[in-house]
C-alpha positions in Angstrom: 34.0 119.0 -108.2 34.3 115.4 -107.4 31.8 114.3 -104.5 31.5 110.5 -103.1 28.3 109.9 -100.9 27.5 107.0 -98.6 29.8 104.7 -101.5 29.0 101.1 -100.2 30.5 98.3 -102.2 30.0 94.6 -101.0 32.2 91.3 -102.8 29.7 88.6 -102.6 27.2 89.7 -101.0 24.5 87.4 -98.8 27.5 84.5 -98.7 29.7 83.3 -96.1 31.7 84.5 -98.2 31.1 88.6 -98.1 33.2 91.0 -97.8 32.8 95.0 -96.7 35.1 96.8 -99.9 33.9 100.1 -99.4 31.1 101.3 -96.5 29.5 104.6 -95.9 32.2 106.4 -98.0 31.5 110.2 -98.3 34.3 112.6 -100.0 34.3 115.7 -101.8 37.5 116.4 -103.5 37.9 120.5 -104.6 39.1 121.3 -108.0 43.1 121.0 -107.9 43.1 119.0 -104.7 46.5 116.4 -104.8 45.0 113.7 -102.1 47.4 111.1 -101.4 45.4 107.4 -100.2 47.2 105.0 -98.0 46.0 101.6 -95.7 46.8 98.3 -95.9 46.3 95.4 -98.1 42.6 95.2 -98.4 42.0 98.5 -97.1 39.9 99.7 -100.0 41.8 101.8 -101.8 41.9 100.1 -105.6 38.6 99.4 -105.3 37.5 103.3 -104.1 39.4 103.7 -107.3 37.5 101.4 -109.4 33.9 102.6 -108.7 35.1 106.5 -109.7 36.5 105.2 -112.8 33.8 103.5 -113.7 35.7 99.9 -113.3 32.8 99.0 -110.7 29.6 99.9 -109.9 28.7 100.9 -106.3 25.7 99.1 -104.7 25.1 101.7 -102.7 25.7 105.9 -103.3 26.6 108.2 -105.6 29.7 109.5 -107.7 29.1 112.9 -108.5 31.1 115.7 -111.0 30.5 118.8 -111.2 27.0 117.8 -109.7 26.3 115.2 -112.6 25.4 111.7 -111.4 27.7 109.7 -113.1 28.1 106.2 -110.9 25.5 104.3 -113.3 27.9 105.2 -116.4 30.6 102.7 -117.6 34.0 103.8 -117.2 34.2 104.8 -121.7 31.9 107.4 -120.5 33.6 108.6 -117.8 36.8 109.0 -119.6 36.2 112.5 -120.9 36.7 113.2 -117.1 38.9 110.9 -115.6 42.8 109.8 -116.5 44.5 106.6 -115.0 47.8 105.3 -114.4 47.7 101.6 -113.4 50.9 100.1 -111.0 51.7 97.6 -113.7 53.5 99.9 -116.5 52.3 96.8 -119.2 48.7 98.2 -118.6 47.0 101.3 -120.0 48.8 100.9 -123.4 48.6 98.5 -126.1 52.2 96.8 -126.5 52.0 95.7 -130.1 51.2 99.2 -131.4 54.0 102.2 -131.7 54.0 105.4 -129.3 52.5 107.3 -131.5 49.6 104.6 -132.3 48.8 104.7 -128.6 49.6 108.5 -128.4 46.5 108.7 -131.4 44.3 106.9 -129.1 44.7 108.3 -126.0 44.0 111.7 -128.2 40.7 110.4 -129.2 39.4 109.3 -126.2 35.9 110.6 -125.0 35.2 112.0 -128.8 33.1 110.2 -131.6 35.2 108.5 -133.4 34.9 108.1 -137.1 36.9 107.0 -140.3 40.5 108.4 -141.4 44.1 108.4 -140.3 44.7 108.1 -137.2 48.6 109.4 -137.3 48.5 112.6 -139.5 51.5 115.0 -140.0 49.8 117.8 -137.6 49.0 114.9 -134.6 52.6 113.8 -135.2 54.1 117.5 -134.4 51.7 117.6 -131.3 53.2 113.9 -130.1 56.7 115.3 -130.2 55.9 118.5 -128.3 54.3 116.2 -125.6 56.2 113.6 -125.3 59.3 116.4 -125.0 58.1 117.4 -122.0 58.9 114.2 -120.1 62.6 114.4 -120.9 63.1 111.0 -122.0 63.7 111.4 -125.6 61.1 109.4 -126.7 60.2 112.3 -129.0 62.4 110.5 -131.2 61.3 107.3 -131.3 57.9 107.6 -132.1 57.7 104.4 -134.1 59.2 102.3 -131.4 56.7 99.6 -130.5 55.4 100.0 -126.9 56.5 96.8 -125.8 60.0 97.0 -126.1 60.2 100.3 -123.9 61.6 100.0 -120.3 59.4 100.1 -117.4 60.1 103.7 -116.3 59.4 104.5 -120.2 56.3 103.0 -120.4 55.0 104.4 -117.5 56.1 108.0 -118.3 53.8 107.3 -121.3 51.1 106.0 -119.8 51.1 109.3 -117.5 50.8 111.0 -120.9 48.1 109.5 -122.1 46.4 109.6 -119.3 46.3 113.2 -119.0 46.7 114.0 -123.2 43.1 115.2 -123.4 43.2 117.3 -120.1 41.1 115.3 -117.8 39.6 117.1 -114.6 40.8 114.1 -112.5 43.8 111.9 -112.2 43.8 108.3 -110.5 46.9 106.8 -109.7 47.1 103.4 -108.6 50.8 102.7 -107.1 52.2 103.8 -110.3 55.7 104.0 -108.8 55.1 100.7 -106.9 56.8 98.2 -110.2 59.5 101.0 -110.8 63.4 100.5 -109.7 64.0 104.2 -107.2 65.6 105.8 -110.0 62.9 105.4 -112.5 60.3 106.1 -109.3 61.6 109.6 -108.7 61.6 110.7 -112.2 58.1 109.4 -112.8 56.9 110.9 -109.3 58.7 113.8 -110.5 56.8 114.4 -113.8 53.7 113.5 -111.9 54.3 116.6 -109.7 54.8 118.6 -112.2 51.7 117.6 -114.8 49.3 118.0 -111.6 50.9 121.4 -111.1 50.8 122.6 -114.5 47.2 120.9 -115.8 45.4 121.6 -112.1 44.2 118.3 -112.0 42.1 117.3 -109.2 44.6 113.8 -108.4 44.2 111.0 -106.0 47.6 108.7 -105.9 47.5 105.3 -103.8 50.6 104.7 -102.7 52.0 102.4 -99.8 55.2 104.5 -99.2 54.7 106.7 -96.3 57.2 109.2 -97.1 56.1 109.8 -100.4 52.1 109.9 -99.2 53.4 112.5 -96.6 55.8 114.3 -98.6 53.0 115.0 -101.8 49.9 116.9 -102.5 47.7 118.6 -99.8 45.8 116.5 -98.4 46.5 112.6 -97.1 43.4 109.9 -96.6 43.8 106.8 -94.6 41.6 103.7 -95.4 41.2 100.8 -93.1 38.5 97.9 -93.8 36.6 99.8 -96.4 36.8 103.3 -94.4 38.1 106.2 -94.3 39.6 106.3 -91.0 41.8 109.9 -91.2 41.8 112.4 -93.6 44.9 115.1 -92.8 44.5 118.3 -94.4 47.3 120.6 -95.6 48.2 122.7 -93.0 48.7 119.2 -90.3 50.1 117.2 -93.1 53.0 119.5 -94.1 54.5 118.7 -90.2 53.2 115.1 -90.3 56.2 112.4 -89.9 56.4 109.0 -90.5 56.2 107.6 -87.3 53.3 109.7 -86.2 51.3 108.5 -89.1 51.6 105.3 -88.2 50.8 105.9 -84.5 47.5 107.6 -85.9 46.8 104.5 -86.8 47.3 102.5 -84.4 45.1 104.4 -82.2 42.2 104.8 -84.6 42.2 101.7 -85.8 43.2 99.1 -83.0 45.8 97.4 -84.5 49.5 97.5 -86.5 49.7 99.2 -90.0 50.7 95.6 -91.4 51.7 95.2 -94.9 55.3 93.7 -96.6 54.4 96.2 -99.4 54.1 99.3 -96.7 57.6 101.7 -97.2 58.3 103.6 -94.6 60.7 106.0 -97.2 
């Protein structure tokens, strides 16, 4: 369903200056697949993220769905496919407008868009339905401005839009990362259960090791700009903490070594 092939992404390239982002990256993701990504800082990760949204373009490879060649489309295109949840919960909604502004947008993306209202009274029963399911009450606040909800808030919202139009694939960048625990859990929580109940093929960067252990089925470690381990479900359900981290010591060379790494 989704298939990466010898991805190669170089930051200035032909410079002192250049830097290996992604190299040789070949992975095929089946339909429904939860795939948590760890590494360090500089690992590759956001970046592996950016070239299948679209974001960036690889200079190397192909991005595949379904079969279709998609890596030379920009990321409006690719949006009939692909949802995203950003770490910062200020990003992927626009702050000025109300929830159910950004609820009507989020509802139109990947269509033609033409003139007319773009709240109407059948939109705004759908919104309340949705937006029930998180649990939050903001069902009832639908003409709250954006900006003045609390992180947790926003970022439930921003997993709603994402997924409001059924994508076949999630991306989550460290969407937990900005989040106090409590608000964390509940948004990991909803996350767990919108991959469950929409079958979304999902891959969630995180840098908490428990949390990369504990979700999905499948766990990718990046190092460099490679993909150094990739645990399948039936080793990653016994998988631990510390034996994660002595993986990759041994493949890689060197300490897992990042003040953002969480250990659970």
């Amino acid at each position: 369903m989704l298939q990466l092939t010898d991805i190669t992404k170089l930051f200035n390239p032909g410079t002192s200056d250049e830097k290996i982002a992604l190299m040789n990256i070949s992975l095929q993701f089946k339909p429904g697949d939860f795939v948590t990504v760890i590494g360090s800082n500089g690992a590759g990760k956001s970046t592996l993220m950016n070239v299948i949204s679209g974001v960036m373009k690889p200079d190397l490879g192909e991005v595949r769905i379904e079969g279709n060649a998609i890596q030379q489309l920009p990321e409006y295109r690719r949006s009939r496919w692909i949802g995203r949840v950003f770490q910062d919960p200020m990003a992927g909604t626009a702050p000025r407008m109300t929830i159910e502004e950004n609820l009507a947008m989020a509802l139109s993306r990947g269509k033609k868009r033409g003139l007319g209202r773009g709240v109407t009274f059948t939109k705004r029963g759908i919104f309340r339905e949705q937006l029930q399911r998180l649990g939050i009450g903001l069902e009832n606040r639908l003409n709250a401005k954006v900006g003045l909800l609390s992180g947790g808030e926003r970022q439930a919202l921003s997993l709603l839009m994402a997924t409001f139009t059924k994508p076949q694939i999630l991306l989550l960048d460290e969407h937990t990362a900005a989040l106090d625990p409590a608000r964390a859990e509940l948004i990991t929580s909803l996350t767990e259960s919108i991959v469950r109940e929409m079958k979304l093929t999902t891959l969630m960067v995180t840098h908490n090791m428990e949390q990369a252990i504990r979700l999905g089925n499948r766990l990718i470690m990046m190092d460099k700009g490679r993909v150094i381990l990739d645990v399948p479900e039936e080793r990653k359900s016994s998988l631990t903490v510390s034996q994660l981290l002595g993986e990759f010591e041994r493949i890689s060379g060197h300490q897992l070594s990042d003040d953002r790494i969480v250990l659970g």
